[in-house]
N, C-alpha and C positions, 0 to 999 in steps of 0.2 A: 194715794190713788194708784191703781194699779195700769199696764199699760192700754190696756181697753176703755179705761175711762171708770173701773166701777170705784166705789168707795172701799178702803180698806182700812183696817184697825191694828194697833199692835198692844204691848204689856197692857189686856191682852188683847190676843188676836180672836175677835168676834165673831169672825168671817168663817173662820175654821174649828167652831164648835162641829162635831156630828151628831147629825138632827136624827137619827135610827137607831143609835146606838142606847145602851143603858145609860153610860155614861154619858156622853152627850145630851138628856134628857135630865140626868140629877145634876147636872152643870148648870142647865136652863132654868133649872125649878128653882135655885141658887136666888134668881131676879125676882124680887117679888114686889110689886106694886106698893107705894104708902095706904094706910087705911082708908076705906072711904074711891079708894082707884082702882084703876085695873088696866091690864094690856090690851090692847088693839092689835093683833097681826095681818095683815093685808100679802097678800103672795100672788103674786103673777105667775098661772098656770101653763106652762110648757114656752114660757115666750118666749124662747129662743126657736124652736121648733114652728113656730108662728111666725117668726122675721122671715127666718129662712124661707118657709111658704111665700111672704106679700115677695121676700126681694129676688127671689126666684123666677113666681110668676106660674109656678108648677100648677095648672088648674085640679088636678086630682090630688093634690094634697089640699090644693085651697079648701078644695069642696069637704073634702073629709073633716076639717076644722069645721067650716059652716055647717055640716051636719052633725056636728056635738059628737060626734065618736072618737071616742077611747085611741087615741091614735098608736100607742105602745103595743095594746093589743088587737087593732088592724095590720099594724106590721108583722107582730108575730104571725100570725094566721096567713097572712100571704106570703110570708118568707118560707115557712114550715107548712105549708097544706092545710091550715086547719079548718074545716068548713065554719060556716057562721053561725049552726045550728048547735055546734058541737062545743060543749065549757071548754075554755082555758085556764090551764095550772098553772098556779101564781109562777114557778119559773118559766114560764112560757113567757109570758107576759113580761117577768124581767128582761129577757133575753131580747126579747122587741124593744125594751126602753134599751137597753146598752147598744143597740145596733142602731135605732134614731140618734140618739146622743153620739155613739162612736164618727155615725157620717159627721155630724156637727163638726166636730171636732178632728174631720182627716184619719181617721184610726187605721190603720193599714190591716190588712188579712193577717199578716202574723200576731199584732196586737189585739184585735179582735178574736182572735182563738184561743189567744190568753185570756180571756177575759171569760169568755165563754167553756171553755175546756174542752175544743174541738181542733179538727184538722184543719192549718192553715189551708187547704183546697177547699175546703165547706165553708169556711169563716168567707174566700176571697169570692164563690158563688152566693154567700148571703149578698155582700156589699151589690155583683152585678145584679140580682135578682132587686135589688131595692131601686136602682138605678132605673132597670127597664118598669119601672112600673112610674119613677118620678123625673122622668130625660131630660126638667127643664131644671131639674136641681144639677144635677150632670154640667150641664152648659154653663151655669150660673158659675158653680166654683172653678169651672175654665178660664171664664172669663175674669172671673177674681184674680186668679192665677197669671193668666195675660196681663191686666193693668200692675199687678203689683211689680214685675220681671221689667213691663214697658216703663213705669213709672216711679216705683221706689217707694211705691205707699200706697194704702189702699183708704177708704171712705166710707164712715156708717151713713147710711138714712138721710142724716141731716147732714153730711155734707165735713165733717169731723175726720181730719187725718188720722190716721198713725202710721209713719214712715217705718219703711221695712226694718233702717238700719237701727233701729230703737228695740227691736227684739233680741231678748237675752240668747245668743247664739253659744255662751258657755258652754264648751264639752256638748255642743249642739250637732248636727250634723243640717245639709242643705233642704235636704226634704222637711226636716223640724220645720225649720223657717218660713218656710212655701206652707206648711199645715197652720202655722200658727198666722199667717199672714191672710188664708183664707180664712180661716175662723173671726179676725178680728173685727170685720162689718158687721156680725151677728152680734156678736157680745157687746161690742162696744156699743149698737143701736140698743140693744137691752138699757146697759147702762143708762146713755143718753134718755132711753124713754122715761125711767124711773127719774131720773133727778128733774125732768119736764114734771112728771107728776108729781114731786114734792115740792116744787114751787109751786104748782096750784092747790095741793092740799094748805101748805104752809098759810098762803090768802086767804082760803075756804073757812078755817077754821080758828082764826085770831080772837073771834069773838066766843070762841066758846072753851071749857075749861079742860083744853088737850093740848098736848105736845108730842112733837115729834121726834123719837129719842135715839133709833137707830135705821139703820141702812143695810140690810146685811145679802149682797147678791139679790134676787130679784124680789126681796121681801122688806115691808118696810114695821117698822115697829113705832105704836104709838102707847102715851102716857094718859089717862082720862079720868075724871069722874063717873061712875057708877051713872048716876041717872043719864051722864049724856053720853054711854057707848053706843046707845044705837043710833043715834043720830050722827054722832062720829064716824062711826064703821059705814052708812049710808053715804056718807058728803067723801070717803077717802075711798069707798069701791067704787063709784061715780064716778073721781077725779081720774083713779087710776087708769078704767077703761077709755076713758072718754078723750085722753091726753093724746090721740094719736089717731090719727084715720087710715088704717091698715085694710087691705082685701078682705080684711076675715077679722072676726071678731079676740076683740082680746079678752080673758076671762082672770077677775082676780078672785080668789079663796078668801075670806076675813073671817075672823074666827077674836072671841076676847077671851081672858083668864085673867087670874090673881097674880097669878106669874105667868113667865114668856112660854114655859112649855106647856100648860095649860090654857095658854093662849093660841098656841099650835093647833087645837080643837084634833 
């Protein structure tokens, strides 16, 4: 298990397949279901970007969730000017997920401009320009920031430590620490929400002929007979939504195949 609480794997390591890659897909396609079976993939869309919403409180991100929009490419378009009338190109649109995820995750203006291939000045006006537009995300990881300095630990959701001094500080520097300390209520509440929903999947579905086989980050993988994948895939995107009463709605993806990358949909 990793310090956030998700589940993790080794010889091999699961977790760290790449799910874009060629090869990370001829790796996946490796898993192929007994005759007569097939995969179940269930994936939790943007949950992390959704915690941070309910545990923030930010009502203009809530609402952007509750309005079903693209939220990667709402950020590009208000980061970059781009009216709403006007197509977005696909690296536009990247560039708005690596700047969501990057705040997630503390990304500093000069990591950000790596990332992106721009001026540390431009990267460090993206990050303020995302700020002014979500102030109570701002506050939020303030105040993360304050409890973990005041207290030594900080708390997902449910209430779930993890003490500052348990972060691998190796060849770290203090800022690491403080980024990785505000990140760990998001991910860790990820975690936490996912294994709440596989204990209620686990109940849901004893009487019917599935299993539950892997865990991998906010996706879960399941084992089934053919005739009963839609009623499995129904009874495991119900559990998964439904495990958590959040501001805003949670959305899971499910998708089946003969194997796990075809399972990917």
């Amino acid at each position: 298990m990793t310090g956030t609480g998700r589940l993790s794997s080794s010889d091999p390591n699961l977790q760290n397949i790449p799910i874009r890659t060629e090869d990370g897909r001829r790796i996946r396609s490796a898993f192929i279901a007994p005759p007569g079976r097939c995969f179940i993939v269930a994936d939790y869309s943007q949950v992390e970007l959704r915690i941070l919403a309910h545990m923030s409180g930010d009502e203009n991100l809530i609402e952007a969730f509750k309005k079903g929009e693209d939220i990667h490419a709402k950020t590009a378009r208000e980061i970059l000017g781009i009216p709403e009338g006007e197509p977005l190109k696909p690296e536009e649109r990247r560039m708005g997920k690596t700047i969501n995820f990057g705040i997630i995750y503390g990304m500093s203006g000069f990591r950000l401009s790596r990332e992106l291939g721009i001026p540390v000045s431009v990267a460090n006006e993206y990050i303020d320009s995302y700020f002014r537009r979500y102030p109570k995300v701002r506050e939020y990881f303030d105040k993360v920031a304050e409890s973990a300095r005041r207290d030594g630990y900080v708390t997902t959701l449910f209430g779930r430590r993890r003490n500052i001094s348990d972060i691998d500080t190796t060849g770290r520097d203090r800022d690491f620490v403080m980024r990785a300390a505000i990140n760990a209520p998001i991910q860790g509440t990820a975690a936490d929400i996912i294994k709440l929903a596989m204990v209620k999947i686990d109940r849901d579905i004893r009487s019917l002929p599935a299993d539950m086989v892997l865990q991998v980050h906010d996706e879960l993988v399941l084992e089934c007979d053919l005739e009963a994948r839609e009623e499995v895939a129904k009874i495991v995107e119900e559990d998964m939504v439904s495990v958590v009463d959040l501001a805003l709605p949670l959305v899971v993806d499910v998708h089946w195949g003969k194997n796990w990358n075809e399972a990917h949909g």
